[in-house]
Backbone atoms as SQL, in Angstrom:
CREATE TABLE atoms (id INTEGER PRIMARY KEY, chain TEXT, resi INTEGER, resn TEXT, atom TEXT, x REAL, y REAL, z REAL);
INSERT INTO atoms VALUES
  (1, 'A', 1, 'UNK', 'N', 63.473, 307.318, 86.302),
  (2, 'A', 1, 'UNK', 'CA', 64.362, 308.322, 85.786),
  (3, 'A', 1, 'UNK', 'C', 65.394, 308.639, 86.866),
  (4, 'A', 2, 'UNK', 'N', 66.696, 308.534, 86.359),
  (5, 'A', 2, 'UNK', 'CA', 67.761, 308.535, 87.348),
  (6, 'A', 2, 'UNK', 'C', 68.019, 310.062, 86.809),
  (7, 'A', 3, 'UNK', 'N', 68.504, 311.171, 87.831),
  (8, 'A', 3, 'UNK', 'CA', 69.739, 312.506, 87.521),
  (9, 'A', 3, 'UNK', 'C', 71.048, 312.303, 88.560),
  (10, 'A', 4, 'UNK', 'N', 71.920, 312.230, 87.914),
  (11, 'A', 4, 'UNK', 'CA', 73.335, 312.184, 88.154),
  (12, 'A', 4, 'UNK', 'C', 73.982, 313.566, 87.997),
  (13, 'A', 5, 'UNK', 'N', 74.215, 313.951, 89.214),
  (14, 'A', 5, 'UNK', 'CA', 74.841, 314.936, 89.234),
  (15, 'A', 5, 'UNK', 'C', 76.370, 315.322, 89.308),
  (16, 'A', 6, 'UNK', 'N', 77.152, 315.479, 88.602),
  (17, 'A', 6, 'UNK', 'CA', 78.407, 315.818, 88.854),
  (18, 'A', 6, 'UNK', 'C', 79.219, 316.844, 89.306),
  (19, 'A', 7, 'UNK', 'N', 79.794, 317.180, 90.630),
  (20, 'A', 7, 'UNK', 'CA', 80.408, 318.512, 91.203),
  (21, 'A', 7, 'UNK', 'C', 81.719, 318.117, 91.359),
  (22, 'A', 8, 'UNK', 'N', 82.605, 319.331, 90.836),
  (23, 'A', 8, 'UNK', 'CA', 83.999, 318.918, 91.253),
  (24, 'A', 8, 'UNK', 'C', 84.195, 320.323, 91.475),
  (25, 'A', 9, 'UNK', 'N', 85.037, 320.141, 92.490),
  (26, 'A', 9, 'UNK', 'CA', 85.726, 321.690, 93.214),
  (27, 'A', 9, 'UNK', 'C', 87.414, 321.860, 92.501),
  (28, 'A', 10, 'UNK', 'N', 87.950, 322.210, 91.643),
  (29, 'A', 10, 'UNK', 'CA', 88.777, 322.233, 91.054),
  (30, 'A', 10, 'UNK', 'C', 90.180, 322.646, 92.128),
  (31, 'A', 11, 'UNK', 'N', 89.470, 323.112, 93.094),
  (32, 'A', 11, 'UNK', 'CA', 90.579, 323.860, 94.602),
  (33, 'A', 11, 'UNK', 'C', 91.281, 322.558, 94.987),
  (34, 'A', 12, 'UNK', 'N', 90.241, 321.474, 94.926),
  (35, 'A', 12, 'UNK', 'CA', 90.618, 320.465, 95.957),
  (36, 'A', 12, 'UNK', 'C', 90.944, 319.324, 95.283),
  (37, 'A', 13, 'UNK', 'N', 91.486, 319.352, 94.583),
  (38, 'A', 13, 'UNK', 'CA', 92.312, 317.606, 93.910),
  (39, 'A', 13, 'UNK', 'C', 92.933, 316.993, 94.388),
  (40, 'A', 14, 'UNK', 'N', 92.667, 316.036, 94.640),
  (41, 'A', 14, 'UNK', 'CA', 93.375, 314.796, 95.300),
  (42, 'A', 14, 'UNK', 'C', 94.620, 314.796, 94.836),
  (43, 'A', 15, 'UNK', 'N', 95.937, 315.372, 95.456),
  (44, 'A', 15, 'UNK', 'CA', 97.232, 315.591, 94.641),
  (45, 'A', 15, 'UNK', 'C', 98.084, 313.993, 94.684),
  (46, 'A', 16, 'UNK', 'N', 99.058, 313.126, 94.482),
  (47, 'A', 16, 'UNK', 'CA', 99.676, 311.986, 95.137),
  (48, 'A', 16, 'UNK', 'C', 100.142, 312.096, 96.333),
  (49, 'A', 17, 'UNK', 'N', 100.776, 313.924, 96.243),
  (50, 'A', 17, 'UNK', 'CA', 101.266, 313.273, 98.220),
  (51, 'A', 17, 'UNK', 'C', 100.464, 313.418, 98.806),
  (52, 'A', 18, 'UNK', 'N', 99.202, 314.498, 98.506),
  (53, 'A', 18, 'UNK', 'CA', 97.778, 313.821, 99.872),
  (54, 'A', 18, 'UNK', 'C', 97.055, 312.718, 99.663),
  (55, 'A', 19, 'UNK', 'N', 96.939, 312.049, 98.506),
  (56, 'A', 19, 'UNK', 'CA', 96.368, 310.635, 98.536),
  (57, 'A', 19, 'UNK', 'C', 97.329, 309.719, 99.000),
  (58, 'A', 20, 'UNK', 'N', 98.833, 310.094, 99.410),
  (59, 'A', 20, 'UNK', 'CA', 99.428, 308.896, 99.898),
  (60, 'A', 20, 'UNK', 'C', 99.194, 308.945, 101.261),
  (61, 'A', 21, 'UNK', 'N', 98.933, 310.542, 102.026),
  (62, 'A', 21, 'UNK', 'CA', 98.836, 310.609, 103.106),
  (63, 'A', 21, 'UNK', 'C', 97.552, 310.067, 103.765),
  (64, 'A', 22, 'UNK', 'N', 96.794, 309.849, 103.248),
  (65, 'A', 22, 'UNK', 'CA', 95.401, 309.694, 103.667),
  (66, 'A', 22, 'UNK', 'C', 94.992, 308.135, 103.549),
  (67, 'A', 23, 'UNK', 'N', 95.751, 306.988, 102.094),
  (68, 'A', 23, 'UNK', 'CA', 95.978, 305.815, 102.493),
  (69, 'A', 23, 'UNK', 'C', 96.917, 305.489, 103.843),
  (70, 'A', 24, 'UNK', 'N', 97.649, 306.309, 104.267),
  (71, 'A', 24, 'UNK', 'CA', 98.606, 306.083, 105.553),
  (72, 'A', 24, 'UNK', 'C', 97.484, 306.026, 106.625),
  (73, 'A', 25, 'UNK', 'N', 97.179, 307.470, 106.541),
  (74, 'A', 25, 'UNK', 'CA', 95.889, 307.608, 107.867),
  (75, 'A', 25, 'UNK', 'C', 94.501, 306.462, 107.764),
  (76, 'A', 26, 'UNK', 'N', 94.303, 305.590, 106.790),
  (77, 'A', 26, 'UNK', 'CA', 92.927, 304.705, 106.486),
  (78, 'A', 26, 'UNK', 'C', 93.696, 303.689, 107.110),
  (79, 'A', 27, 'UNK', 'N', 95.400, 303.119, 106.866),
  (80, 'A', 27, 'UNK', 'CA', 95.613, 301.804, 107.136),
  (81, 'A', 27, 'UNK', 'C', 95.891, 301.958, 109.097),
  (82, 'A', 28, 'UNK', 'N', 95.821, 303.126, 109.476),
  (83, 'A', 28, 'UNK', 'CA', 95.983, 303.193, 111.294),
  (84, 'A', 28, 'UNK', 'C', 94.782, 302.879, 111.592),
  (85, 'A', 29, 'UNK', 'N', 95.260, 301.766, 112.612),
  (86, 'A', 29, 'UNK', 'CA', 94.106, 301.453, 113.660),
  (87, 'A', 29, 'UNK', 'C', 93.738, 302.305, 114.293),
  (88, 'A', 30, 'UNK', 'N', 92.403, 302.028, 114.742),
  (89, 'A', 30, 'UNK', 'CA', 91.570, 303.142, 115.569),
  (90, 'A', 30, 'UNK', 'C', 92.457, 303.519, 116.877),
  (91, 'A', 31, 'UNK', 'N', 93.221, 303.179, 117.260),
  (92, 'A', 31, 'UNK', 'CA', 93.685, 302.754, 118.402),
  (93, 'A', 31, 'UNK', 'C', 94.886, 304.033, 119.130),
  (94, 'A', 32, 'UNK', 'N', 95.201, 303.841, 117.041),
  (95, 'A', 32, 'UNK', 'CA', 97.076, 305.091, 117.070),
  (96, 'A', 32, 'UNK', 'C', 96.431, 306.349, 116.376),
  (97, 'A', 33, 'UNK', 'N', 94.606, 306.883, 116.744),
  (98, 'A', 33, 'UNK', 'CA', 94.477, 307.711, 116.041),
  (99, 'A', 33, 'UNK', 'C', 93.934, 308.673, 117.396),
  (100, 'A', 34, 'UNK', 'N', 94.807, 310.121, 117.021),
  (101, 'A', 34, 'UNK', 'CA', 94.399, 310.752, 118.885),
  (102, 'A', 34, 'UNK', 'C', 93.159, 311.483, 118.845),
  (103, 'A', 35, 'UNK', 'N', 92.079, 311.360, 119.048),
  (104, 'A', 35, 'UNK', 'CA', 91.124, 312.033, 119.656),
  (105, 'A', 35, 'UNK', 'C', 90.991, 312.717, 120.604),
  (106, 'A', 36, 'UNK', 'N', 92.014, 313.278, 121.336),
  (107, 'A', 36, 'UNK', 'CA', 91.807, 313.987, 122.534),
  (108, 'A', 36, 'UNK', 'C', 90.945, 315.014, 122.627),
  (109, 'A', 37, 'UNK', 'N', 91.026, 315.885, 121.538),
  (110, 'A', 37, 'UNK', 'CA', 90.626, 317.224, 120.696),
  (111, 'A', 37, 'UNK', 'C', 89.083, 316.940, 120.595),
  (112, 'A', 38, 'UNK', 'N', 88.389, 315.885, 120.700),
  (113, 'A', 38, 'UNK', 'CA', 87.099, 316.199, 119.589),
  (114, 'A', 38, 'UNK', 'C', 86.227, 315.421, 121.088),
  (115, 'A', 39, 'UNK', 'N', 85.430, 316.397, 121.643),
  (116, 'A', 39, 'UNK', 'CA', 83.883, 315.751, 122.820),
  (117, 'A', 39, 'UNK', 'C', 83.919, 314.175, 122.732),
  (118, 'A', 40, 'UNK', 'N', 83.618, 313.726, 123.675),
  (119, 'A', 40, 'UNK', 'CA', 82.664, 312.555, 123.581),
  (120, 'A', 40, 'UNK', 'C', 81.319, 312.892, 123.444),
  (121, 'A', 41, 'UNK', 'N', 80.749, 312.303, 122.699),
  (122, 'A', 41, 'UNK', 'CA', 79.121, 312.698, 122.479),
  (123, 'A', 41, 'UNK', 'C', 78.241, 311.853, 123.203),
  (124, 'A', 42, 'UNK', 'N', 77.765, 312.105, 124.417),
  (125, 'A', 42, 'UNK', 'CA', 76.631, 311.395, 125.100),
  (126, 'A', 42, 'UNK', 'C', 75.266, 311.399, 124.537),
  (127, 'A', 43, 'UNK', 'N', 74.497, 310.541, 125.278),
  (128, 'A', 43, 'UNK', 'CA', 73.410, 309.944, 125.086),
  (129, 'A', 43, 'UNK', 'C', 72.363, 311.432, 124.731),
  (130, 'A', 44, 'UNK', 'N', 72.584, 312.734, 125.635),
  (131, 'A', 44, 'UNK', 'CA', 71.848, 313.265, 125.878),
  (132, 'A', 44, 'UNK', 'C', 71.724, 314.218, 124.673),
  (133, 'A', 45, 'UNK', 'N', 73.227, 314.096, 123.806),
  (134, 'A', 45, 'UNK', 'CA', 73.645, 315.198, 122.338),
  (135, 'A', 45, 'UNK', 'C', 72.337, 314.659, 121.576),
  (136, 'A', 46, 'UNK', 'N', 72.367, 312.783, 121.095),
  (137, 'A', 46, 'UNK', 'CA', 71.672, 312.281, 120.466),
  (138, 'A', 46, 'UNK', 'C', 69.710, 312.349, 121.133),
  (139, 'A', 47, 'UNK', 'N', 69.494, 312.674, 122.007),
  (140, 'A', 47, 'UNK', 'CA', 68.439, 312.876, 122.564),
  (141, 'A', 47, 'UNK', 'C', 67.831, 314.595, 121.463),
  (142, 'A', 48, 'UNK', 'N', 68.928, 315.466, 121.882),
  (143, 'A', 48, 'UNK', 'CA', 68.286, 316.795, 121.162),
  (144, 'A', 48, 'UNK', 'C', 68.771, 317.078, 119.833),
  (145, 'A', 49, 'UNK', 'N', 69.406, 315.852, 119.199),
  (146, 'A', 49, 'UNK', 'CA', 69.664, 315.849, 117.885),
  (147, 'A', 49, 'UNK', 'C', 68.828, 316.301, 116.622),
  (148, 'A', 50, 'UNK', 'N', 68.742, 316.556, 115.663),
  (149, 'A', 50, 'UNK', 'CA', 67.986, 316.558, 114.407),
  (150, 'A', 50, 'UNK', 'C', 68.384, 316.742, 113.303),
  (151, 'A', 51, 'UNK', 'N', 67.592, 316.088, 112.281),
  (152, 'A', 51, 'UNK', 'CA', 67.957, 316.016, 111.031),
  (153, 'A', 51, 'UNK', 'C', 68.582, 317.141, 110.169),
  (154, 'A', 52, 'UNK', 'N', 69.508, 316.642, 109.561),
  (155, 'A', 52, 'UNK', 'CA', 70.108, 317.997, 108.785),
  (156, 'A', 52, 'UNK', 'C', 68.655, 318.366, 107.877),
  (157, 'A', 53, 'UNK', 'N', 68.974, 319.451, 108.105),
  (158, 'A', 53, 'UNK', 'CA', 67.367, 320.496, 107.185),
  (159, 'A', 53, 'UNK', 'C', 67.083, 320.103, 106.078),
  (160, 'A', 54, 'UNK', 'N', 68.841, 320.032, 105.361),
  (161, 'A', 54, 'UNK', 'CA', 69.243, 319.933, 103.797),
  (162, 'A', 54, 'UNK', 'C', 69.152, 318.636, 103.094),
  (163, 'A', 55, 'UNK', 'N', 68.670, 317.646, 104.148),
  (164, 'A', 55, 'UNK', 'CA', 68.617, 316.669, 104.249),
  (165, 'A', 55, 'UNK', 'C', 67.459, 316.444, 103.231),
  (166, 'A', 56, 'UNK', 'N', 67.332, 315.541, 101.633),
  (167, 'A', 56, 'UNK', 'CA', 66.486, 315.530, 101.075),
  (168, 'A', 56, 'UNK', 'C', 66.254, 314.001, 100.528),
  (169, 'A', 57, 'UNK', 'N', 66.169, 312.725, 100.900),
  (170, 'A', 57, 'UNK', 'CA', 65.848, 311.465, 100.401),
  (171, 'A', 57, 'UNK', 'C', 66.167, 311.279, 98.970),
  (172, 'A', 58, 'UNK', 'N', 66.612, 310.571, 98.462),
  (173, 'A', 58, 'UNK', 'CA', 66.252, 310.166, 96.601),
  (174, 'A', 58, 'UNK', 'C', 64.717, 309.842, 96.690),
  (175, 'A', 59, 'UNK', 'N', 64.142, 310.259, 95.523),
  (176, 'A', 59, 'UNK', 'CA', 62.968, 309.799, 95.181),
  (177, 'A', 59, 'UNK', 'C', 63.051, 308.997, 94.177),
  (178, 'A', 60, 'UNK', 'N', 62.435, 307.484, 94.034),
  (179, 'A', 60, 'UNK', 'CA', 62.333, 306.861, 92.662),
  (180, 'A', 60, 'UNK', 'C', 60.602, 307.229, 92.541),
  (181, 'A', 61, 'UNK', 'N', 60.217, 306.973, 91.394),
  (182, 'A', 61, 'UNK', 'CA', 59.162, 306.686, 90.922),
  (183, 'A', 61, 'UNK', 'C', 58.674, 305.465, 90.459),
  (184, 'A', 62, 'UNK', 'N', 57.639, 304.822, 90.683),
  (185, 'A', 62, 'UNK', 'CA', 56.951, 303.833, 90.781),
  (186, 'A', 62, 'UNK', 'C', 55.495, 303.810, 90.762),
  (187, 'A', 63, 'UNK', 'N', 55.259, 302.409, 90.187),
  (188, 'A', 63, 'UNK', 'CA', 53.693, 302.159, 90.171),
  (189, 'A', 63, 'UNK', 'C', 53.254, 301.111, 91.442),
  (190, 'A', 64, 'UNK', 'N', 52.057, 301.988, 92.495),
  (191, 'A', 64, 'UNK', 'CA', 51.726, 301.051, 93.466),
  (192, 'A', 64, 'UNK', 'C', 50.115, 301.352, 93.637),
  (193, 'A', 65, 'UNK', 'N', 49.928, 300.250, 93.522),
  (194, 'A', 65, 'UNK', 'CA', 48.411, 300.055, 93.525),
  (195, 'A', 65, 'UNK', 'C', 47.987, 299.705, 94.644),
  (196, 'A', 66, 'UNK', 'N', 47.141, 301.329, 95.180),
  (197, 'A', 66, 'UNK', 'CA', 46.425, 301.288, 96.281),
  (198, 'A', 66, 'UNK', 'C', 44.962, 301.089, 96.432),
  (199, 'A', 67, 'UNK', 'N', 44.271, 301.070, 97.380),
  (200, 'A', 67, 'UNK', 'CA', 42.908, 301.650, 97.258),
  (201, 'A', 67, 'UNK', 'C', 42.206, 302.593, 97.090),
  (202, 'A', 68, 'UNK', 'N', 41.201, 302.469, 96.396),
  (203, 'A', 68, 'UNK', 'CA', 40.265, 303.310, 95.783),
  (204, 'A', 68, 'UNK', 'C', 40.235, 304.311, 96.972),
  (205, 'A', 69, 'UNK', 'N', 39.514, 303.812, 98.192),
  (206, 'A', 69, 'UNK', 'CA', 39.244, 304.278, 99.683),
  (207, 'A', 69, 'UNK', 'C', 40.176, 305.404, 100.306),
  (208, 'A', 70, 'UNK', 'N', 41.784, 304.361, 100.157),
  (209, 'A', 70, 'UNK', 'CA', 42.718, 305.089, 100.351),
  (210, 'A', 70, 'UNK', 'C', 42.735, 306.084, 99.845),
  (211, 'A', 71, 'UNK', 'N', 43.441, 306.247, 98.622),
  (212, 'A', 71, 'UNK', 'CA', 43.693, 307.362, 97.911),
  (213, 'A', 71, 'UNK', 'C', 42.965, 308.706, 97.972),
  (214, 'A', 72, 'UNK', 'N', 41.382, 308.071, 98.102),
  (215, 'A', 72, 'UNK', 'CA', 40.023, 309.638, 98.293),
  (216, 'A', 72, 'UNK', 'C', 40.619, 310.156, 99.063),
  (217, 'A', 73, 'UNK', 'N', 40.610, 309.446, 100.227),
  (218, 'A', 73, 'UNK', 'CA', 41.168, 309.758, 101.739),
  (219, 'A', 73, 'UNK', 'C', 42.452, 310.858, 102.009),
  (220, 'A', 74, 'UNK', 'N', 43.310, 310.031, 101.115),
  (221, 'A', 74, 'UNK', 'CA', 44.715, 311.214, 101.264),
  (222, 'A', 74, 'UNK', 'C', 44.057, 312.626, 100.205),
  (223, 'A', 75, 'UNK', 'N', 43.766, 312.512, 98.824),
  (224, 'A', 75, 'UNK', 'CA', 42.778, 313.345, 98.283),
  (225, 'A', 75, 'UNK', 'C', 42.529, 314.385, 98.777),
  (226, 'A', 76, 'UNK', 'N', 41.267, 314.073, 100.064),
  (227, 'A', 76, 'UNK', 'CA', 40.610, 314.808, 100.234),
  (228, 'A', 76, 'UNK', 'C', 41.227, 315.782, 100.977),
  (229, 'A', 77, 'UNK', 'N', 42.674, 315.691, 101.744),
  (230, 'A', 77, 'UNK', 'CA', 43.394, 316.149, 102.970),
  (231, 'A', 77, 'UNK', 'C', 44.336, 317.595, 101.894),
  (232, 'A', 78, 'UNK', 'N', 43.231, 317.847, 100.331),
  (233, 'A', 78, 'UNK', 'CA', 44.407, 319.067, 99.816),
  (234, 'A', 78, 'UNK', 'C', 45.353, 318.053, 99.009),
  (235, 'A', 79, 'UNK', 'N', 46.310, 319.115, 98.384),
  (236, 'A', 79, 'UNK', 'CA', 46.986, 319.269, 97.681),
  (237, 'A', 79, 'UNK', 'C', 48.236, 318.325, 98.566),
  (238, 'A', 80, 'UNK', 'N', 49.315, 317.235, 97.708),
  (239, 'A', 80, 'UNK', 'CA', 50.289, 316.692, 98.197),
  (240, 'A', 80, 'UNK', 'C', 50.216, 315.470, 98.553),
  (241, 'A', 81, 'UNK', 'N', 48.819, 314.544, 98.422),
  (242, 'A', 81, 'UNK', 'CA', 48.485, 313.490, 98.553),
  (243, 'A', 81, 'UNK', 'C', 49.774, 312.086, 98.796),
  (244, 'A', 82, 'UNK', 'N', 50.799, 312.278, 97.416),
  (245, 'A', 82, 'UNK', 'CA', 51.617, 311.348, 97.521),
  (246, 'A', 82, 'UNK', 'C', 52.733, 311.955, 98.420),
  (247, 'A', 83, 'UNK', 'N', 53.220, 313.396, 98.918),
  (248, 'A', 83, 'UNK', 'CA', 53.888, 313.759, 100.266),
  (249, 'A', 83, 'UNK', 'C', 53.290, 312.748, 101.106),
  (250, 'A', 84, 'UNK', 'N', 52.125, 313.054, 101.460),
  (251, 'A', 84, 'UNK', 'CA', 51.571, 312.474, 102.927),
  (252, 'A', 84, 'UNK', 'C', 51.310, 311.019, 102.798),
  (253, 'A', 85, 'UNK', 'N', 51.447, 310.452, 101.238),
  (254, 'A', 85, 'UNK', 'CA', 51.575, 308.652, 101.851),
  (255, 'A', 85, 'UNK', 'C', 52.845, 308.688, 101.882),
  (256, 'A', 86, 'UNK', 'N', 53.846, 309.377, 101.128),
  (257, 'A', 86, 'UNK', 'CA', 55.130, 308.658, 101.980),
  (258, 'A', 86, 'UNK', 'C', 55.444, 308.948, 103.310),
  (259, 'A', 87, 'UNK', 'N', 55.213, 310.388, 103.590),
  (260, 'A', 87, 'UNK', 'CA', 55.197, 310.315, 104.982),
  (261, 'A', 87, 'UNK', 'C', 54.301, 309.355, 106.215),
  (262, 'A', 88, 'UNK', 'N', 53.488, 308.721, 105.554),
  (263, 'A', 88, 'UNK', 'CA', 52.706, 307.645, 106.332),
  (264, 'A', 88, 'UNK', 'C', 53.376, 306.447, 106.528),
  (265, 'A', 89, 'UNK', 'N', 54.056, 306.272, 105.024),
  (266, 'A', 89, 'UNK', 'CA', 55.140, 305.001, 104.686),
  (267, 'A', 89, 'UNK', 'C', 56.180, 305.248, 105.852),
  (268, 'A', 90, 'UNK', 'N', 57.098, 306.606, 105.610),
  (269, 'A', 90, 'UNK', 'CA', 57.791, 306.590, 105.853),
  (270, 'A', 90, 'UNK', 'C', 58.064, 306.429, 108.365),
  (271, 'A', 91, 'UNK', 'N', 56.848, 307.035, 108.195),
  (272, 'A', 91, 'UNK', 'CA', 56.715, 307.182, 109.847),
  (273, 'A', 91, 'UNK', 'C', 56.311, 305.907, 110.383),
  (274, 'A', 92, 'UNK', 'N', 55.587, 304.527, 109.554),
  (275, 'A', 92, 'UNK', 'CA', 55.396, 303.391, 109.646),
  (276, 'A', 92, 'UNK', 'C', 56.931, 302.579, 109.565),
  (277, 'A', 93, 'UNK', 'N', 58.055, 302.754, 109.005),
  (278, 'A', 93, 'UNK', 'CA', 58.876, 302.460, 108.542),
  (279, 'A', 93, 'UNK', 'C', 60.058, 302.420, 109.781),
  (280, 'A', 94, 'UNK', 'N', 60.100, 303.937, 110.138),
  (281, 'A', 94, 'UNK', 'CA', 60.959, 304.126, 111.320),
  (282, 'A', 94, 'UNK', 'C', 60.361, 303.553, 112.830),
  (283, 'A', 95, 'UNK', 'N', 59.231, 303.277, 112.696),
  (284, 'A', 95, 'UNK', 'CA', 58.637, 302.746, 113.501),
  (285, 'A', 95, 'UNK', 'C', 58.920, 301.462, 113.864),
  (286, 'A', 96, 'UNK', 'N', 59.289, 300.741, 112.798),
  (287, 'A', 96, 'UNK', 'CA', 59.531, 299.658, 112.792),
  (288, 'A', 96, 'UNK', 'C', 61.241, 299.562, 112.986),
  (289, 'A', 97, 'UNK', 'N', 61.799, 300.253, 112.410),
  (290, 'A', 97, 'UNK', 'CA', 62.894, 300.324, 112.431),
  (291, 'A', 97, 'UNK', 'C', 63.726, 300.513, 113.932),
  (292, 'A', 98, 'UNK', 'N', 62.919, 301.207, 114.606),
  (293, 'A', 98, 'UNK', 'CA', 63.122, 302.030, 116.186),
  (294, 'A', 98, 'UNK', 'C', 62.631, 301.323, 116.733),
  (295, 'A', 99, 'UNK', 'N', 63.053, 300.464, 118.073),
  (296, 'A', 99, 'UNK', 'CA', 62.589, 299.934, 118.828),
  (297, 'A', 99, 'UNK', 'C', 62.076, 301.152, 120.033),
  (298, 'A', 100, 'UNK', 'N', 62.509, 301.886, 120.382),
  (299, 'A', 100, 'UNK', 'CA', 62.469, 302.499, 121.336),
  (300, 'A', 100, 'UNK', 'C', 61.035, 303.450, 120.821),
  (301, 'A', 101, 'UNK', 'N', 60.807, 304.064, 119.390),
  (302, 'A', 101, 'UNK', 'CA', 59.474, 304.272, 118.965),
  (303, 'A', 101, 'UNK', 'C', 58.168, 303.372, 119.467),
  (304, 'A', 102, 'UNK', 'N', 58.388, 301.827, 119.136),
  (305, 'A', 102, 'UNK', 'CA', 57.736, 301.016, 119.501),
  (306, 'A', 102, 'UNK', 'C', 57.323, 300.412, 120.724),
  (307, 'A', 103, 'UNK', 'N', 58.175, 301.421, 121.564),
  (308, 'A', 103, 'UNK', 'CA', 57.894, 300.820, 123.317),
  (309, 'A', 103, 'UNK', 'C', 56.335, 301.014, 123.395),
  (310, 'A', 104, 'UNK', 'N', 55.596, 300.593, 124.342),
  (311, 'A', 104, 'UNK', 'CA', 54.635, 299.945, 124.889),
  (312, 'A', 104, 'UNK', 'C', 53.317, 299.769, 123.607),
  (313, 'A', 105, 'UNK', 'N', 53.727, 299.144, 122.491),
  (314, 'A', 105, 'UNK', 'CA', 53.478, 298.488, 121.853),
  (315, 'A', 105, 'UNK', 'C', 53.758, 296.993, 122.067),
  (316, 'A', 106, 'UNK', 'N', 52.661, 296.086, 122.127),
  (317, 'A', 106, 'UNK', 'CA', 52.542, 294.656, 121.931),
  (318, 'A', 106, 'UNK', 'C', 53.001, 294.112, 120.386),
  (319, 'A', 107, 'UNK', 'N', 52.891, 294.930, 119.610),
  (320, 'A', 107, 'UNK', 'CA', 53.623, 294.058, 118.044),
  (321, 'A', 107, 'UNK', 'C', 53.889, 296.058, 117.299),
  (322, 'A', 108, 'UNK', 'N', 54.765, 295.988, 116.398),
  (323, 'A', 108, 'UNK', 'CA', 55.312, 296.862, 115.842),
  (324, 'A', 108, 'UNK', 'C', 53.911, 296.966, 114.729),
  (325, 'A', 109, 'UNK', 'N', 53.803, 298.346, 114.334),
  (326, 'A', 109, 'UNK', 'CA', 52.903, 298.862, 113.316),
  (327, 'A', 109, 'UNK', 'C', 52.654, 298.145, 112.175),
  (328, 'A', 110, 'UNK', 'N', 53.862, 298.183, 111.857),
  (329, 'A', 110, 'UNK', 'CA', 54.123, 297.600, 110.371),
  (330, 'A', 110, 'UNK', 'C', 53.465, 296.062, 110.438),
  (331, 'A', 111, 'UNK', 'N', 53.938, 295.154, 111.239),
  (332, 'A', 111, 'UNK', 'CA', 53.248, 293.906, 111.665),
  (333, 'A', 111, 'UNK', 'C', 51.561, 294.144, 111.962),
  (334, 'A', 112, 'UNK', 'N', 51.347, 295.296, 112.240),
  (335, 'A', 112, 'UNK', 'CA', 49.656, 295.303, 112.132),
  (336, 'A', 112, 'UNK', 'C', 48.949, 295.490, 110.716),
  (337, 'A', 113, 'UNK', 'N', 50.002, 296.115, 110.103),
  (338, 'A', 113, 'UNK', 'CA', 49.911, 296.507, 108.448),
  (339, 'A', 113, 'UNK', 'C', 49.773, 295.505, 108.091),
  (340, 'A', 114, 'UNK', 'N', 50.703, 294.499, 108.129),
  (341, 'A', 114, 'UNK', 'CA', 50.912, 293.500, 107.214),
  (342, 'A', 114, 'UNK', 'C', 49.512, 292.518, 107.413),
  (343, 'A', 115, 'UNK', 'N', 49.234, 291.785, 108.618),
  (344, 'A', 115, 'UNK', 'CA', 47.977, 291.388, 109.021),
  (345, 'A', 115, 'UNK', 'C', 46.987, 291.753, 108.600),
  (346, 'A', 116, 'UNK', 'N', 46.859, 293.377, 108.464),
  (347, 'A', 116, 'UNK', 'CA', 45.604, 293.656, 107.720),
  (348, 'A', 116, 'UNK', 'C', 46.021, 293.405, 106.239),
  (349, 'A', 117, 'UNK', 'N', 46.762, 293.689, 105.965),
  (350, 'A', 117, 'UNK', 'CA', 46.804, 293.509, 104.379),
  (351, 'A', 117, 'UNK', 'C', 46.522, 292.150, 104.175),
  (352, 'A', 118, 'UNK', 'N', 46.800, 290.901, 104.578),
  (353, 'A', 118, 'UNK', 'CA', 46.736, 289.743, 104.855),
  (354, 'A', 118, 'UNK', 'C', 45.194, 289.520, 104.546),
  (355, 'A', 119, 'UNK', 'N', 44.726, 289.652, 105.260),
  (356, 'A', 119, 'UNK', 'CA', 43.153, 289.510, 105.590),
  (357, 'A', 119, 'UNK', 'C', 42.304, 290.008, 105.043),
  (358, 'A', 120, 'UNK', 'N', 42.756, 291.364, 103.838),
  (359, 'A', 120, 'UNK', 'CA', 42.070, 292.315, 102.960),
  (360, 'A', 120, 'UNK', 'C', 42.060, 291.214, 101.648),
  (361, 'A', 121, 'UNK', 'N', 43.659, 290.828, 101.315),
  (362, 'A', 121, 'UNK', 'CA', 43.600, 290.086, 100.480),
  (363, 'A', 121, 'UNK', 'C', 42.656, 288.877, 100.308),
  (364, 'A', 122, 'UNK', 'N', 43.013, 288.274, 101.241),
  (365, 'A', 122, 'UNK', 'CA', 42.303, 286.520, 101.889),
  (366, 'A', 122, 'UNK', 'C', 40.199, 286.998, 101.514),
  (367, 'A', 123, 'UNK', 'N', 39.883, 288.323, 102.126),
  (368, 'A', 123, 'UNK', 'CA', 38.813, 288.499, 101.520),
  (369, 'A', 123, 'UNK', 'C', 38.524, 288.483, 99.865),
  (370, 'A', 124, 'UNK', 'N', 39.584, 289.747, 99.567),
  (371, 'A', 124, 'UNK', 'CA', 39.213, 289.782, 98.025),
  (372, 'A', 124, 'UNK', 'C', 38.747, 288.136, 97.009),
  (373, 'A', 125, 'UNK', 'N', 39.739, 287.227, 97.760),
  (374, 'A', 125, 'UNK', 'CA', 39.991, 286.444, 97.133),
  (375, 'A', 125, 'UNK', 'C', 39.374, 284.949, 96.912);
């Protein structure tokens, strides 16, 4: 199930002479555009950075067939079960995604995932 939301601010319409102005400003190279005005952002901004709050993912819905084992497991941890596998998904995910997460790791998470899944199957089977 998809929701499509539509917002229009009626204040702010794209009139022709600001859409001509703004194809002008897209076709300047980075080069003839002045930044003097705006920080450089160092390493250390992105160090104490964080996620916008408002910040909320799309959710699709789907059928994924887990284990019996599993599932008790998240279950038993209360109310929110499928919160906390995506957040399992999801912290496995960036993990992989982040090298710098993965420092003094010998193989990335997800690559241990997959192996076991590998070998769960190869049993079943």
């Amino acid at each position: 199930m998809t929701k499509i939301a539509r917002k229009s601010l009626p204040d702010s319409r794209v009139t022709a002479g600001r859409k001509r102005r703004l194809e002008k400003l897209a076709r300047l190279p980075d080069e003839k555009i002045d930044t003097s005005d705006i920080p450089e952002l160092t390493e250390k901004f992105w160090q104490n950075a964080v996620r916008n709050p408002f910040y909320r993912p799309v959710k699709r819905q789907l059928t994924l067939r887990l284990d019996a084992d599993i599932i008790a497991w998240l279950r038993r941890q209360g109310r929110g079960y499928q919160t906390r596998a995506n957040a399992l998904l999801r912290d496995t995910m960036l993990g992989d995604l982040n090298p710098k997460r993965r420092k003094g790791r010998d193989r990335s998470h997800a690559n241990t995932l997959r192996r076991a899944a590998i070998s769960h199957s190869r049993r079943i089977s």
